[in-house]
C-alpha positions as CSV (number, residue, x, y, z in Angstrom):
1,X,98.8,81.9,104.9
2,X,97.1,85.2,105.1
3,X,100.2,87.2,105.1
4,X,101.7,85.8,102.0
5,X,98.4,85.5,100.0
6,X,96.3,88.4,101.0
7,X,95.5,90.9,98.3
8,X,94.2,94.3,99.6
9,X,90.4,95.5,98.5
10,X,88.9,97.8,100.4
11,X,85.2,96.0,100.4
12,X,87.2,93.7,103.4
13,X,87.5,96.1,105.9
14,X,84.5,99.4,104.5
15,X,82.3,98.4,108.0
16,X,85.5,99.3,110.1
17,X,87.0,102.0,108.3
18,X,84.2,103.8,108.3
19,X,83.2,103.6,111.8
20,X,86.7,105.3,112.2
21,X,86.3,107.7,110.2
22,X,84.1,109.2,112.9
23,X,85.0,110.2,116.2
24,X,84.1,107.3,118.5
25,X,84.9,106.6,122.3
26,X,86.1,103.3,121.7
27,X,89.6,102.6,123.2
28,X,89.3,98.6,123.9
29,X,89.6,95.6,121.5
30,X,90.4,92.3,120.3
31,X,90.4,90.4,117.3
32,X,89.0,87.1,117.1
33,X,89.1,83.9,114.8
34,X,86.1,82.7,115.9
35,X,82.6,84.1,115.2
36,X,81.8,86.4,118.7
37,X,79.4,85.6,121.0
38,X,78.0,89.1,121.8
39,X,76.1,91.4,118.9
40,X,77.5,95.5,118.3
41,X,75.4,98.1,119.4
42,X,76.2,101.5,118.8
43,X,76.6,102.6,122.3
44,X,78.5,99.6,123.1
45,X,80.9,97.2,121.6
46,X,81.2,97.0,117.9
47,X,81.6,93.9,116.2
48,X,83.3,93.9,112.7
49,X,84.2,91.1,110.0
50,X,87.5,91.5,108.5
51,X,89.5,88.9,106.5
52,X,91.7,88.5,109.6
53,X,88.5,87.5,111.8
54,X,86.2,89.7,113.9
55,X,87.7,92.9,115.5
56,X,85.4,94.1,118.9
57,X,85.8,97.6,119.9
58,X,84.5,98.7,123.3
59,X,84.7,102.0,125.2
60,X,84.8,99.6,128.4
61,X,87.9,97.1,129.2
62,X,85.7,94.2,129.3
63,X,82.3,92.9,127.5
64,X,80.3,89.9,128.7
65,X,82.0,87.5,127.3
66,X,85.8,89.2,126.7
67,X,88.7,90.9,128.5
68,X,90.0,93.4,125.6
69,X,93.1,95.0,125.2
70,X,93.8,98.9,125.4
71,X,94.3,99.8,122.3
72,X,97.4,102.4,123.4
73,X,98.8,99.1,122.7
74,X,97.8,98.5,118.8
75,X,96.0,95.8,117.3
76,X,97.4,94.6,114.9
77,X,95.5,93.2,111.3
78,X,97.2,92.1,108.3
79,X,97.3,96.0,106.5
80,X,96.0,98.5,109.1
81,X,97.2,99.0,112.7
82,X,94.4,100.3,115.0
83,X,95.6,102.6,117.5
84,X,94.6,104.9,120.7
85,X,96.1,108.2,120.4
86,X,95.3,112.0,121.4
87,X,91.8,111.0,122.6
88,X,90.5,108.5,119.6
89,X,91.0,105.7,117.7
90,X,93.0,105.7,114.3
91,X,93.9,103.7,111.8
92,X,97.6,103.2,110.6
93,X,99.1,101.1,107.6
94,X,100.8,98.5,109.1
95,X,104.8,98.2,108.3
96,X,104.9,95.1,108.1
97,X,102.5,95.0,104.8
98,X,104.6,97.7,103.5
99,X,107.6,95.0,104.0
100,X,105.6,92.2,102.2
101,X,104.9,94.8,99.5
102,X,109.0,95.1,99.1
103,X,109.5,91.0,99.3
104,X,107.0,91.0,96.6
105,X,108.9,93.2,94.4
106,X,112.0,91.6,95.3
107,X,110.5,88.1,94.4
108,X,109.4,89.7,91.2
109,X,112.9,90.8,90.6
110,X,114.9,87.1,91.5
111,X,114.2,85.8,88.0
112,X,114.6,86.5,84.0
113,X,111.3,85.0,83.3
114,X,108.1,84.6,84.3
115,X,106.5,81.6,85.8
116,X,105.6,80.1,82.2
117,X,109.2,80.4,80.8
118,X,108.5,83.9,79.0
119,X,111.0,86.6,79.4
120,X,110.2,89.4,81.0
121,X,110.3,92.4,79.4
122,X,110.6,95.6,81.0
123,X,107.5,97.0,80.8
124,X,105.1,94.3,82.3
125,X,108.1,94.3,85.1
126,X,107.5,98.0,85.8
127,X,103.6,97.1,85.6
128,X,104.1,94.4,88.1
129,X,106.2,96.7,90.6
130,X,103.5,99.7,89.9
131,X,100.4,97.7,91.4
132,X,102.1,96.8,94.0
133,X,102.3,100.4,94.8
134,X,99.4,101.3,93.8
135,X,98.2,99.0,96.2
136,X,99.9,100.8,99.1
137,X,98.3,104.2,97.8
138,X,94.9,102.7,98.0
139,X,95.5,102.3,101.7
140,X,96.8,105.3,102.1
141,X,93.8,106.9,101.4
142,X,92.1,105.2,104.0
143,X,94.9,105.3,107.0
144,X,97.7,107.4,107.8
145,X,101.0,106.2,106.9
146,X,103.8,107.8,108.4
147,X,106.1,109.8,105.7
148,X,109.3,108.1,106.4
149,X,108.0,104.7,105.5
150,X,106.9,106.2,102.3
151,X,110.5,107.5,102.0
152,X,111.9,104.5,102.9
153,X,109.7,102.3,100.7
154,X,110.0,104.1,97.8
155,X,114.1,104.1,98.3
156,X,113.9,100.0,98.8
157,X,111.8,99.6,95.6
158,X,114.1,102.0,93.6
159,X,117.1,100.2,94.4
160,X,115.5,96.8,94.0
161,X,114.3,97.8,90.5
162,X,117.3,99.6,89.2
163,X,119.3,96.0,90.2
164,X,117.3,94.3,88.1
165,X,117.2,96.5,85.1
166,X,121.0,96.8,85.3
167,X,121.3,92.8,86.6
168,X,119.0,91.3,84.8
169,X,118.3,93.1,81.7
170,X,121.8,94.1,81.2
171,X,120.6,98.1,80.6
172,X,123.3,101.0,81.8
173,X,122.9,102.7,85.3
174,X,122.3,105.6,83.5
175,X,119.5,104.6,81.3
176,X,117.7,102.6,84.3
177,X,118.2,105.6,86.0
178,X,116.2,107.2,83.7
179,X,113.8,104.8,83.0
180,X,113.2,104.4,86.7
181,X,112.2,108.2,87.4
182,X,110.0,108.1,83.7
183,X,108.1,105.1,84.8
184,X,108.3,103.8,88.3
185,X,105.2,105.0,90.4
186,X,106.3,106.8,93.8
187,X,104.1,106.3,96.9
């Protein structure tokens, strides 16, 4: 439910981005469902509240109460990826959001009209697709997104708008075209 629902704010996950925003020797974790049972410290494991659950960081392998999971192997939340690499942690946009970002559009692209039988009209479409990017750009500002998924994202969504410009609301592949590089956001 949280993967098809979940809108991203930043206010979810400020206590966690920010503790990686500094260099910390933290290389274990694990994300719970459950409230923990231990308390952070800042020498020691770190507890954080995300929409996902509670993530625990640890520079040790195990706490009292948990067996964490090197992070070389990343933990995954529902936007981010956090990841051990070149001596510290970092934060990543996960692919898989940037997929549910391009289902979205392409849901928002299936139909003619809107959910209350009003046509849509090309400029709240191109409003729609645009938060949906801006979305992504909000995250990118937080985590490091690798430049071929921006290439490949922004390529998906063009092709998925200009279908239904030219599908849908019968407009020429040139003047979609056109209307596409005028309007559409890139991320």
């Amino acid at each position: 439910m949280l993967w098809t629902e979940y809108r991203y704010r930043e206010e979810d996950y400020r206590s966690l981005i920010n503790s990686l925003k500094r260099f910390s020797k933290h290389r274990y974790g694990i994300l719970l469902k459950e409230p923990p049972k231990i308390k952070g410290y800042p020498k020691g494991p770190r507890v954080f509240k995300v929409p996902e659950g509670w993530v625990i960081l640890s520079p040790k392998p195990s706490t009292r109460y948990y067996e964490l999971q090197d992070l070389t192997k990343p933990l995954k939340l529902v936007p981010f990826i956090i990841l051990f690499t070149d001596g510290r942690l970092r934060l990543q946009i996960n692919r898989d959001y940037v997929r549910l970002q391009l289902k979205r559009a392409k849901a928002l692209s299936s139909r003619a009209h809107w959910y209350g039988a009003k046509r849509k009209n090309e400029r709240d479409y191109i409003k729609a697709i645009n938060n949906l990017t801006r979305e992504l750009k909000e995250i990118d500002k937080v985590a490091f997104v690798h430049a071929q998924t921006k290439i490949a994202y922004n390529r998906k969504l063009r092709w998925i708008v200009l279908e239904f410009m030219t599908s849908v609301l019968g407009l020429s592949s040139k003047v979609a075209r056109q209307k596409v590089d005028k309007y559409l956001i890139a991320f």
